[in-house]
Backbone as CSV, one residue per row, in Angstrom:
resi,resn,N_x,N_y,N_z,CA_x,CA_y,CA_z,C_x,C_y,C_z
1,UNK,-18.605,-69.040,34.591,-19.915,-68.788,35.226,-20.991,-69.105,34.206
2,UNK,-21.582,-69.634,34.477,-23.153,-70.382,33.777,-23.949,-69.071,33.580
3,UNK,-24.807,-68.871,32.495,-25.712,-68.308,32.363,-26.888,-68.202,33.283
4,UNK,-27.354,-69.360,33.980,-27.983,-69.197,34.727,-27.668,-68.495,36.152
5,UNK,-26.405,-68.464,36.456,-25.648,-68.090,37.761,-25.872,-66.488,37.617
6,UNK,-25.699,-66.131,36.531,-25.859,-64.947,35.751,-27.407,-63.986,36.064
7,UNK,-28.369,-65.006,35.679,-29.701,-64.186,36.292,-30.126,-64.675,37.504
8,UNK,-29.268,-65.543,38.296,-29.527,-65.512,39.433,-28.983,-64.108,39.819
9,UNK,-27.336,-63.690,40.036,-27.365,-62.418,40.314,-28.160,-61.466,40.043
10,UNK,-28.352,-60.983,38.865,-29.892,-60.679,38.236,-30.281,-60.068,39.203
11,UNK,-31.104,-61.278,39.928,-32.380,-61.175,40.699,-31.736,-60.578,42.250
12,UNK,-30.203,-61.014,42.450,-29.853,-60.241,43.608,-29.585,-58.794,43.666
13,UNK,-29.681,-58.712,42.144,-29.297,-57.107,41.957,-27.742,-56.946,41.865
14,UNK,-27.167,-57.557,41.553,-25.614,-57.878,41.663,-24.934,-57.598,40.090
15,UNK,-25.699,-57.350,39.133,-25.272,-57.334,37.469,-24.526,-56.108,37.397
16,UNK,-25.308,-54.965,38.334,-24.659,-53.499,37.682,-23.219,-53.780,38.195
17,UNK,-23.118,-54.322,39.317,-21.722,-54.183,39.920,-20.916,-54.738,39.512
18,UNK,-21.048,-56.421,38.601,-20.392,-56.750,37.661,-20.250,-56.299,36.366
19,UNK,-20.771,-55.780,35.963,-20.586,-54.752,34.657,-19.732,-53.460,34.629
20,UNK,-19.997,-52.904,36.130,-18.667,-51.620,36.641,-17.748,-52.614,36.852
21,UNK,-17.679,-53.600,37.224,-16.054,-53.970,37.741,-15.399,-54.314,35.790
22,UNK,-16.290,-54.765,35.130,-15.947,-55.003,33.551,-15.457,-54.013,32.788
23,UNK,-16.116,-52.994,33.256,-15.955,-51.467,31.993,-14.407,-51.177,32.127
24,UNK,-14.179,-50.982,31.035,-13.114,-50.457,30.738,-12.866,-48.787,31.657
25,UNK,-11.594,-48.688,32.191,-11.166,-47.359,32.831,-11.465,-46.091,31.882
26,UNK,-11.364,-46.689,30.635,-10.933,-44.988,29.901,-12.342,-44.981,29.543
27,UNK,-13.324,-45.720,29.309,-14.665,-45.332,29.176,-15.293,-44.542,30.438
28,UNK,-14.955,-44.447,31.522,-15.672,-43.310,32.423,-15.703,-41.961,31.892
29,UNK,-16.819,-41.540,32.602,-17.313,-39.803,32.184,-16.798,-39.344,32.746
30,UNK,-15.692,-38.230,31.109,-15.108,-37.294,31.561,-15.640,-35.985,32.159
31,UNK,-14.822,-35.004,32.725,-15.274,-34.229,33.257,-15.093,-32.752,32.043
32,UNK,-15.580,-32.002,31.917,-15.340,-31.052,31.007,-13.916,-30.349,30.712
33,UNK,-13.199,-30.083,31.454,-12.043,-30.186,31.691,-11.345,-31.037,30.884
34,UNK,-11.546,-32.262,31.269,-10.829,-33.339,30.419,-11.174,-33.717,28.994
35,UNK,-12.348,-33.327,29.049,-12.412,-33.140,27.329,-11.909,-32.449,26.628
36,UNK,-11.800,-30.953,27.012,-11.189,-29.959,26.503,-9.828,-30.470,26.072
37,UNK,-9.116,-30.791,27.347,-7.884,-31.385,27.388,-8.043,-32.596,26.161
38,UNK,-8.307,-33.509,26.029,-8.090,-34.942,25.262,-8.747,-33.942,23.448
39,UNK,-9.563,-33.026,23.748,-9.188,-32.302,22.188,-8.699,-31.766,21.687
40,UNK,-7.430,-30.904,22.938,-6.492,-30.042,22.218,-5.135,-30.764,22.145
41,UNK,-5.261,-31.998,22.729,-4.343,-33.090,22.144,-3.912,-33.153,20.837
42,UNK,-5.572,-33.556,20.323,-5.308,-34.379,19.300,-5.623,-33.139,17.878
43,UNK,-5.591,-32.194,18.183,-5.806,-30.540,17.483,-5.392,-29.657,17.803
44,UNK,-4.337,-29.536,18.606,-3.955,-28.400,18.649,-3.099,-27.492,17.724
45,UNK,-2.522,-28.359,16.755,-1.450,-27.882,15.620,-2.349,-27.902,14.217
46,UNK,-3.910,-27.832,14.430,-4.767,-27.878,13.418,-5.310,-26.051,14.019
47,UNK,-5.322,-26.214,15.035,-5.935,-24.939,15.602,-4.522,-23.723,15.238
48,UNK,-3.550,-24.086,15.702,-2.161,-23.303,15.954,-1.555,-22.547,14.258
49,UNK,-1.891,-23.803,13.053,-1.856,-23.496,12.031,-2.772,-22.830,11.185
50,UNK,-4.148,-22.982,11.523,-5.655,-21.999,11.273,-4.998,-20.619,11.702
51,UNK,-4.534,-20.099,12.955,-4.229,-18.584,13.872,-3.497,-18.149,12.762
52,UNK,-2.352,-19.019,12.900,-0.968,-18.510,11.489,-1.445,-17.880,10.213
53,UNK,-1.980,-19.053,9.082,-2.870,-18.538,8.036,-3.842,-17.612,7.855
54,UNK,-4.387,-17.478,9.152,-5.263,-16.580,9.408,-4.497,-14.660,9.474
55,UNK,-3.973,-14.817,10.180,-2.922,-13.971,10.706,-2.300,-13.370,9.472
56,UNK,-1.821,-14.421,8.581,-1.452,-13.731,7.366,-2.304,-13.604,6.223
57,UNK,-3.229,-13.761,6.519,-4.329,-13.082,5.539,-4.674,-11.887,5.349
58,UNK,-4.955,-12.012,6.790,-5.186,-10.193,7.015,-4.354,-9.535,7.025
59,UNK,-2.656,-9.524,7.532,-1.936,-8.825,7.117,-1.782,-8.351,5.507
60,UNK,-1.877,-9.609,4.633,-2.073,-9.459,3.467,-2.884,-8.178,2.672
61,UNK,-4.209,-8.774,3.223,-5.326,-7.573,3.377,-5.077,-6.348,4.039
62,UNK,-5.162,-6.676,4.707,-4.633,-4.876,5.277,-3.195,-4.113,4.730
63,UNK,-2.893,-4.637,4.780,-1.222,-3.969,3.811,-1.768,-3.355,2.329
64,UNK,-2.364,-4.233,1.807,-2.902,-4.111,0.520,-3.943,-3.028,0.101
65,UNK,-4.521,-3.137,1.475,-5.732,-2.201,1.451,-4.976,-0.921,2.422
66,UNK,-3.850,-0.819,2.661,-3.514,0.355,3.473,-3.689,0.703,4.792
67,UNK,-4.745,-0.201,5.214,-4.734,-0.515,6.358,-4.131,-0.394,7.699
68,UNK,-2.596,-0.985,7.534,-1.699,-1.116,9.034,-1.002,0.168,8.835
69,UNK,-1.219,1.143,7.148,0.527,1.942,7.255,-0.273,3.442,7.388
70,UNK,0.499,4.273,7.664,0.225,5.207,7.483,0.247,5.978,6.617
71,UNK,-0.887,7.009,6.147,-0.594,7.819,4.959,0.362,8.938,4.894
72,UNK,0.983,9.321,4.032,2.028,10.087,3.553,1.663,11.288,3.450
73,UNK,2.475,12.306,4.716,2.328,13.638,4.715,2.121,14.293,3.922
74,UNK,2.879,14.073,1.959,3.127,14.678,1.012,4.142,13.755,0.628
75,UNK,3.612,13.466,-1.204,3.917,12.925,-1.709,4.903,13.347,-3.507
76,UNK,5.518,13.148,-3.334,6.564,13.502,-4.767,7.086,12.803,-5.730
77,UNK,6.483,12.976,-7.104,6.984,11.934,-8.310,8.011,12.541,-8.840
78,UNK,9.082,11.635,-8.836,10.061,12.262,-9.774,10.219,11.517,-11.092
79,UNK,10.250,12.209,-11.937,10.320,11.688,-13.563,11.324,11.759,-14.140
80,UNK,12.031,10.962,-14.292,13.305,11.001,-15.405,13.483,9.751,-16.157
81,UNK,15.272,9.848,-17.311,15.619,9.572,-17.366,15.724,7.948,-17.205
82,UNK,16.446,8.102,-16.125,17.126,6.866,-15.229,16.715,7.079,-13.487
83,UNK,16.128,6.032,-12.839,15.773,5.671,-11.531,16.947,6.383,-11.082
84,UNK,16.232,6.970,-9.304,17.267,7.850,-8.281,17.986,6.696,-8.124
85,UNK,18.903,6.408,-7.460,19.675,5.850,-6.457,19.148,5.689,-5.401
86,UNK,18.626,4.660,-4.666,18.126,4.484,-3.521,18.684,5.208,-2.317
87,UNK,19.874,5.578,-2.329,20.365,6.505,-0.764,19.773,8.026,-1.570
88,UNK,19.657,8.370,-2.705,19.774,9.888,-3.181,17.833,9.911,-2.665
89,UNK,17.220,8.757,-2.871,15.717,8.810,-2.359,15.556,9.114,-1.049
90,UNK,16.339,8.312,-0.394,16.070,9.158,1.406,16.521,9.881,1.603
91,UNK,17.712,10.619,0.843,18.189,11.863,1.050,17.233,12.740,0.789
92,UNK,16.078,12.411,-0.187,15.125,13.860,-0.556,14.074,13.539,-0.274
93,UNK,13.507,12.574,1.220,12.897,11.947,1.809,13.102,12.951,2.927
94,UNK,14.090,12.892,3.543,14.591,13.606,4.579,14.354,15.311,4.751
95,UNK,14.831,15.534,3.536,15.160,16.939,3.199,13.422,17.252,3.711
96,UNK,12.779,17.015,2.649,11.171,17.415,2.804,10.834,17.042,4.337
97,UNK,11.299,16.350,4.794,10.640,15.792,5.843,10.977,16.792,7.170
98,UNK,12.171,17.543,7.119,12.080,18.465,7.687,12.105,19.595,7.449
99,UNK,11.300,19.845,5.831,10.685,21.444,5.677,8.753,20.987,5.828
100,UNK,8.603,20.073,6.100,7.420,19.562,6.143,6.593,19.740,7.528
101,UNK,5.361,19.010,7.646,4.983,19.344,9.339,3.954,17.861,9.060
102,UNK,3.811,17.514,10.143,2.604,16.341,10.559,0.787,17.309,10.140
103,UNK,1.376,17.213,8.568,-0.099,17.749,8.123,-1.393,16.724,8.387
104,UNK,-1.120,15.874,8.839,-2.461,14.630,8.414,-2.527,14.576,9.855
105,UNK,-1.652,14.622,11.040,-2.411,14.559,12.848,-1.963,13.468,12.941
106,UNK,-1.316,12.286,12.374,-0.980,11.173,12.423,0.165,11.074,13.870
107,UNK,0.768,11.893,13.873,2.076,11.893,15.039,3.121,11.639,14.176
108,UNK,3.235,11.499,12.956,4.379,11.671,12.168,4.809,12.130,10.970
109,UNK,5.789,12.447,10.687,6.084,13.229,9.315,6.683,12.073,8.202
110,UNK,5.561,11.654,7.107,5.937,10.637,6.020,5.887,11.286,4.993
111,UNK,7.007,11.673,4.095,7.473,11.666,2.493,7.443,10.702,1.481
112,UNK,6.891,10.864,1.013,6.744,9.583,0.121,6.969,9.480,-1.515
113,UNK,8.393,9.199,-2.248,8.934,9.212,-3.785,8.353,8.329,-4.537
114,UNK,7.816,8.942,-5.428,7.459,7.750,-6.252,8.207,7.861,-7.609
115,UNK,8.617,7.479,-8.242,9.655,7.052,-9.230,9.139,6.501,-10.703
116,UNK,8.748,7.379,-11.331,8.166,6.956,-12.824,9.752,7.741,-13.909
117,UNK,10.366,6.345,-14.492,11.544,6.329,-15.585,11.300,6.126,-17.025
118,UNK,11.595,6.970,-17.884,10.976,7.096,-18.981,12.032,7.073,-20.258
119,UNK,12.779,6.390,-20.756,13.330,7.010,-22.451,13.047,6.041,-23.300
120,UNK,12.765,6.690,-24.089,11.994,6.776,-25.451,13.092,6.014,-26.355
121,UNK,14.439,6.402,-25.926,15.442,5.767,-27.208,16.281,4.932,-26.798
122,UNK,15.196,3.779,-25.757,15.836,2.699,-24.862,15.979,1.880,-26.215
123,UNK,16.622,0.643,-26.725,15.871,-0.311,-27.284,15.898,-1.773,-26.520
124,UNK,16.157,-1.910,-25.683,16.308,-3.649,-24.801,14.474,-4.002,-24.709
125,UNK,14.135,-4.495,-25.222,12.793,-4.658,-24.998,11.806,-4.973,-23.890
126,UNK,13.091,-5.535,-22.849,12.307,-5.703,-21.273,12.437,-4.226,-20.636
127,UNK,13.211,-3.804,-21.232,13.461,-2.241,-20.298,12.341,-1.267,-21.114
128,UNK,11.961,-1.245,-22.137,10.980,-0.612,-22.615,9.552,-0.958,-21.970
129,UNK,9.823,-2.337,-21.769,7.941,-2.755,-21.217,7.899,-2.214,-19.582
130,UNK,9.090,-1.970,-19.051,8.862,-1.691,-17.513,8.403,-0.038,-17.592
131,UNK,9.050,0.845,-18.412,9.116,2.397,-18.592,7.675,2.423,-19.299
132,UNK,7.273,1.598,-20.423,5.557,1.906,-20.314,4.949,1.880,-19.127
133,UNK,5.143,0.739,-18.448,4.345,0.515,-17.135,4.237,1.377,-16.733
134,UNK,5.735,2.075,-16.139,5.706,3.302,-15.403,5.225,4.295,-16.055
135,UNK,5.067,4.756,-17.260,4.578,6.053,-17.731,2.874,5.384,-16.975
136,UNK,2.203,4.309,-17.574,0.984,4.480,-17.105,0.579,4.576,-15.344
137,UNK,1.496,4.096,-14.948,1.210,4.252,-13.365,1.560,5.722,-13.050
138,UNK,2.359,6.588,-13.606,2.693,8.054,-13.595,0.925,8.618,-14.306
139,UNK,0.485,8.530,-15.044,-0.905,8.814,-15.604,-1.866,8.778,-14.415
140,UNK,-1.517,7.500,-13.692,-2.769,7.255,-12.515,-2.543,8.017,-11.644
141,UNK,-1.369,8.401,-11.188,-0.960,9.062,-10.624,-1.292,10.540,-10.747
142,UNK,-1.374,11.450,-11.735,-1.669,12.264,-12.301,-3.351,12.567,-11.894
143,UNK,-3.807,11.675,-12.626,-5.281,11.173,-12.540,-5.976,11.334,-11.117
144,UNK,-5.381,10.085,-10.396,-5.974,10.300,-8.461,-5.492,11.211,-8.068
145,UNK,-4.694,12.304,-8.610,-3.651,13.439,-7.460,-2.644,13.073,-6.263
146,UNK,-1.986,12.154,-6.466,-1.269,11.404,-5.652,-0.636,12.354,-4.920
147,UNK,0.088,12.795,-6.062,1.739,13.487,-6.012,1.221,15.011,-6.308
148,UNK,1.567,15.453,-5.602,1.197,17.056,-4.878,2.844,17.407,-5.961
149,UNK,4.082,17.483,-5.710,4.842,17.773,-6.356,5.568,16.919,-7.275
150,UNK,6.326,17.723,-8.421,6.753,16.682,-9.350,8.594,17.500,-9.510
151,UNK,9.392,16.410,-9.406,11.069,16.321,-10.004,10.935,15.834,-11.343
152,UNK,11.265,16.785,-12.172,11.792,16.475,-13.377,13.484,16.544,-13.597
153,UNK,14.014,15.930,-14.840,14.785,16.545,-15.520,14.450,16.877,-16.768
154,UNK,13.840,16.939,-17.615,12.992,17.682,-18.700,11.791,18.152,-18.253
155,UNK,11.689,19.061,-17.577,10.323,20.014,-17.361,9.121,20.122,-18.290
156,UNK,10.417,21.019,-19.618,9.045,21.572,-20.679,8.789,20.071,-21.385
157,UNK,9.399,18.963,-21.832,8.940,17.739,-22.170,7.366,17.405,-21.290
158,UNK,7.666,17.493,-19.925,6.528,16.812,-18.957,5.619,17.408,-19.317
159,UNK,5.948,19.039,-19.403,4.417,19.643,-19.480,3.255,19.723,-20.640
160,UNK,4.885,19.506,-21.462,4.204,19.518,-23.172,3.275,18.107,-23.036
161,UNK,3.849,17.054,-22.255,2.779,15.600,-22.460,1.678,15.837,-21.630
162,UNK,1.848,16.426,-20.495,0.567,16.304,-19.638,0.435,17.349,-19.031
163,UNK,0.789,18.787,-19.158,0.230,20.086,-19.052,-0.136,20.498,-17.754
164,UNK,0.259,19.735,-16.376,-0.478,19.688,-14.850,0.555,20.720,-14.295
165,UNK,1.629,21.194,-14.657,2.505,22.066,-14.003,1.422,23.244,-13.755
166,UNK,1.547,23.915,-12.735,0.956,24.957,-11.807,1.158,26.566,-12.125
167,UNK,0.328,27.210,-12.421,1.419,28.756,-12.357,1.615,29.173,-11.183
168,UNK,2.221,30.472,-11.167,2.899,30.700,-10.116,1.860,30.957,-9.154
169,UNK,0.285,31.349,-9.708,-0.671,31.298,-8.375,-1.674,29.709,-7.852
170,UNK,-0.796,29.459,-8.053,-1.570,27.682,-8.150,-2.556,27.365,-9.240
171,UNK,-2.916,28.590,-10.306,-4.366,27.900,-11.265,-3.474,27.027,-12.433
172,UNK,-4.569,26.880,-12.995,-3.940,25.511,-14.354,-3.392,26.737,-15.554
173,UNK,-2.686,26.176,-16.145,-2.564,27.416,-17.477,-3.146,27.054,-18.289
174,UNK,-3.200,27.700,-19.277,-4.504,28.090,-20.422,-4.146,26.724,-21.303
175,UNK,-4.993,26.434,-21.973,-4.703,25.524,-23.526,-3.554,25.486,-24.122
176,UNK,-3.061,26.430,-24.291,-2.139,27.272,-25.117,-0.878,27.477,-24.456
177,UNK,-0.106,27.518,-23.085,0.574,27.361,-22.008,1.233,26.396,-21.685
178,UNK,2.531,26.287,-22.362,2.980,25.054,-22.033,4.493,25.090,-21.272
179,UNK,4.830,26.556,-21.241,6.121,27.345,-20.763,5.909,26.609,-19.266
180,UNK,7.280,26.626,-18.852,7.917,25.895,-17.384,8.783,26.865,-17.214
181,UNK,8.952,27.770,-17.810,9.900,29.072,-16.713,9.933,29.652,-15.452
182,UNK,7.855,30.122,-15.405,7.443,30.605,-13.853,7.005,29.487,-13.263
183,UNK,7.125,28.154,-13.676,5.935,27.286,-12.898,7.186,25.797,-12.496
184,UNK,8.468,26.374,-12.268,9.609,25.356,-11.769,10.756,25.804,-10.710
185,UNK,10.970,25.368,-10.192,12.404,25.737,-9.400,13.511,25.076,-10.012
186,UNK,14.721,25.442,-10.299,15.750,24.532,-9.730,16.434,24.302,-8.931
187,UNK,16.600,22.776,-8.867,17.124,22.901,-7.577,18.424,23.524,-6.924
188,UNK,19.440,23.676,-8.197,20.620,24.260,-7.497,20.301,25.836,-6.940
189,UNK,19.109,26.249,-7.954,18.959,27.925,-7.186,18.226,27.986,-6.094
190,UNK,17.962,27.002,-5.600,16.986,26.740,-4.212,17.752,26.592,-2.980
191,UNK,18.087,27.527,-2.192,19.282,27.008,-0.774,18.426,26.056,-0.078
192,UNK,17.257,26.192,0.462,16.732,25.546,1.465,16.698,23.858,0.525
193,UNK,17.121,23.726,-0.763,17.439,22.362,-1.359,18.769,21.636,-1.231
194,UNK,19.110,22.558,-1.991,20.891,22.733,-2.542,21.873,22.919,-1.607
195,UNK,21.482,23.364,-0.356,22.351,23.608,0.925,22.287,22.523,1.689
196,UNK,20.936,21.619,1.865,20.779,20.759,2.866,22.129,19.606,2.870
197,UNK,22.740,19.201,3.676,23.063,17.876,4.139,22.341,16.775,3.279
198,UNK,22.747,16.010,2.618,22.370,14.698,1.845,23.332,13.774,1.666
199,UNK,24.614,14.129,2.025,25.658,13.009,1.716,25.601,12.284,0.946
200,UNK,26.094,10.880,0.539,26.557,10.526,-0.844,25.542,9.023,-0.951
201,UNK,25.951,8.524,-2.347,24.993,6.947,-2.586,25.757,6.752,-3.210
202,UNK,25.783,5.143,-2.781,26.605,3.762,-3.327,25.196,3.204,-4.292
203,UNK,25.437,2.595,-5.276,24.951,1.559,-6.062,25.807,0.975,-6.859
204,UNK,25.660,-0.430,-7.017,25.714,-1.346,-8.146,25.488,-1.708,-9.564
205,UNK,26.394,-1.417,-10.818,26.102,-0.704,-11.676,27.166,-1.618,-12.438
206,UNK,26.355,-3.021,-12.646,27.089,-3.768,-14.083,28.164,-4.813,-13.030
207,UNK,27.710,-4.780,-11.793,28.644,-5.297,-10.999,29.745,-4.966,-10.112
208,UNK,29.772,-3.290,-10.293,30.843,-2.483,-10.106,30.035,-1.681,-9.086
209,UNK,31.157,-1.494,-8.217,30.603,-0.347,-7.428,30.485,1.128,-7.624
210,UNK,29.215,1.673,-7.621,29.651,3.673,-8.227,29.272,4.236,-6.565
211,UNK,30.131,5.544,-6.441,29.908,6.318,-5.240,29.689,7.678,-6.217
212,UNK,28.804,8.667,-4.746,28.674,10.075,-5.406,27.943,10.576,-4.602
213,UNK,28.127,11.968,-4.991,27.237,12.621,-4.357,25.776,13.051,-4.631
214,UNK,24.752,12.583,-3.140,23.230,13.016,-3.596,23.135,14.434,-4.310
215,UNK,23.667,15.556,-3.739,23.465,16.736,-4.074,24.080,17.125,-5.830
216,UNK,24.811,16.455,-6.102,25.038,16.373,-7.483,24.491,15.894,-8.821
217,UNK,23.325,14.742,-7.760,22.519,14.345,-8.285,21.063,15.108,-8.798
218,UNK,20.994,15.529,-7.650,19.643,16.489,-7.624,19.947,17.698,-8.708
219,UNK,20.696,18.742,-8.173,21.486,19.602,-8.765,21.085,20.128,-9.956
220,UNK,20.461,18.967,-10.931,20.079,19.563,-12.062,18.740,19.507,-12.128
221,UNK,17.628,19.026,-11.362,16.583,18.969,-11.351,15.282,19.764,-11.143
222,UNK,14.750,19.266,-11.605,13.446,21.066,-11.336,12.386,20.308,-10.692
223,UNK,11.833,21.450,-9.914,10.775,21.357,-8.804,9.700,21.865,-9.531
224,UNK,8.185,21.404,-9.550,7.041,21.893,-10.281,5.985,21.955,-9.208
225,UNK,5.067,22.131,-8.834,3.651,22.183,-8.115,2.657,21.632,-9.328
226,UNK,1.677,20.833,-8.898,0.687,20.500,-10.100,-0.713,21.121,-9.338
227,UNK,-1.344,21.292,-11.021,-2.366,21.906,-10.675,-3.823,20.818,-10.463
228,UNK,-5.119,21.297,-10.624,-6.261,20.130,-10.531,-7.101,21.321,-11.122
229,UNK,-7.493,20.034,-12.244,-8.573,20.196,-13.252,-9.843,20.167,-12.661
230,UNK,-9.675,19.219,-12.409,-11.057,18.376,-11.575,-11.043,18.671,-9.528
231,UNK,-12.235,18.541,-9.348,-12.366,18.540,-7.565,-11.447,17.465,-7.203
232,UNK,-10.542,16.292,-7.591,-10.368,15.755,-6.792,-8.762,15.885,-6.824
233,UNK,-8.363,16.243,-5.709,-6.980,17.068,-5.241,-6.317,15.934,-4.906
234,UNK,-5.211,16.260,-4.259,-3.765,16.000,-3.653,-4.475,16.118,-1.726
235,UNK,-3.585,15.176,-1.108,-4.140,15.202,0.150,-2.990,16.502,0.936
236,UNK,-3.942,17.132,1.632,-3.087,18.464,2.071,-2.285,19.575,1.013
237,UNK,-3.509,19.654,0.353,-2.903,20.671,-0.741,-2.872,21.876,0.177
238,UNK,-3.881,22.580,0.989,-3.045,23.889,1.386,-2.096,23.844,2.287
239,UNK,-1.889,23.063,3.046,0.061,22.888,3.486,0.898,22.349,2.664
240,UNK,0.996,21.588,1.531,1.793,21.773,0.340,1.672,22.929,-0.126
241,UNK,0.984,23.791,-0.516,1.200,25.120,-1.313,1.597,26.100,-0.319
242,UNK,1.538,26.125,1.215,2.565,26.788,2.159,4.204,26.388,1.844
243,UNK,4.239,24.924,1.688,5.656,24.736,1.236,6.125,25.443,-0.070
244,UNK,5.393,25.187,-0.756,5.787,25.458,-1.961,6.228,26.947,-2.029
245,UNK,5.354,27.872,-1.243,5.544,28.881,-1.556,7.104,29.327,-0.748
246,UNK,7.490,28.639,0.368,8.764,28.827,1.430,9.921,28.861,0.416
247,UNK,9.560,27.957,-0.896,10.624,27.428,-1.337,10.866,27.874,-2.463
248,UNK,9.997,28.721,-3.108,9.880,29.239,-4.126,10.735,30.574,-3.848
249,UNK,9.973,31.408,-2.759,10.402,32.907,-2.226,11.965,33.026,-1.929
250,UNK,12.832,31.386,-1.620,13.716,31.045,-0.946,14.975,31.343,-2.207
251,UNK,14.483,30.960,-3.593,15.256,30.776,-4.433,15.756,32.011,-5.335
252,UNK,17.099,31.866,-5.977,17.527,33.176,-6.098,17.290,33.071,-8.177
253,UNK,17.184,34.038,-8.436,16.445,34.033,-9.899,17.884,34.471,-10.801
């Protein structure tokens, strides 16, 4: 077709209709719909992987910040030696958990061990740097009032370092006060301890398997109440010091 044939149509008005019959199909206007559609084509596993990352951020965050879990009815450091045995931990998870009550309104009863291991006449040098750690995270601990009660197996050692053991009316003892006679239980003279159901723990020990019993474990351990220097307490200190006192009255001297 000649150029001139060209503005002859022109003039018939005939161009637009040759130009629609020219256009390409996929150049027509989409409808909103179809846009949506032709962008989650070509993005949707840009969008799908943003949700994911996203998703675990905040879990991140919130876990971290305490966020998703719930706080712990009452909380207990035990200090020794050598780390519990992980079954002998829910065994005295348990135990508390049902001399305990849903002090916080939460709808549930959480115990919570925390585990600071300490000797002095370790020498392996990685095992010494973990037992500092833990003495200082036992300090913070101390410090924020975490741990409402404390398991020892050296009592008068604990108190002689950090002096927080309780007297028998909950005040701090004097300067001078470093006795753990009135201000401990043990546990074997404690029935509502020493009687409970705890059954036994397996661990792995050099490659070898050890069995035993929780209650044999405990057995030699002493129960303390800590006191507060400062206003800032233990969460549910007066239903911990209701326990304390159940368990104290419970034990035979």
């Amino acid at each position: 077709m000649r150029i001139g044939d060209i503005d002859e149509l022109d003039k018939e008005g005939k161009s637009d209709s040759l130009i629609s019959l020219l256009q390409p199909e996929n150049q027509k206007a989409l409808t909103g719909a179809e846009k949506f559609k032709n962008w989650w084509h070509y993005r949707k596993w840009y969008v799908i992987i943003g949700v994911i990352l996203f998703g675990c951020a905040c879990s991140l965050i919130g876990n971290a910040l305490g966020l998703f879990t719930k706080s712990p009815d009452l909380q207990i450091a035990y200090v020794g030696k050598a780390a519990l045995p992980q079954d002998t931990v829910s065994a005295l998870e348990q135990i508390f958990i049902s001399l305990a009550g849903d002090y916080n309104g939460d709808g549930e009863v959480i115990v919570q061990i925390n585990q600071y291991t300490s000797d002095s006449q370790t020498a392996d040098a990685e095992t010494a740097y973990y037992q500092y750690a833990s003495e200082i995270t036992l300090m913070a601990d101390i410090s924020e009032g975490e741990s409402y009660f404390f398991l020892m197996d050296e009592p008068q050692a604990f108190q002689q370092e950090y002096q927080v053991l309780a007297a028998p009316d909950g005040s701090c003892p004097s300067q001078a006060d470093y006795s753990v006679a009135d201000k401990t239980i043990l546990w074997a003279d404690c029935p509502l301890l020493s009687e409970a159901e705890t059954g036994v723990y397996t661990e792995t020990i050099a490659g070898q398997t050890v069995t035993g019993s929780n209650q044999e474990v405990l057995a030699g351990l002493y129960l303390g109440r800590r006191c507060f220097y400062t206003d800032k307490v233990s969460s549910n200190t007066e239903e911990c010091s209701v326990l304390w006192n159940l368990l104290s009255n419970s034990c035979t001297n």
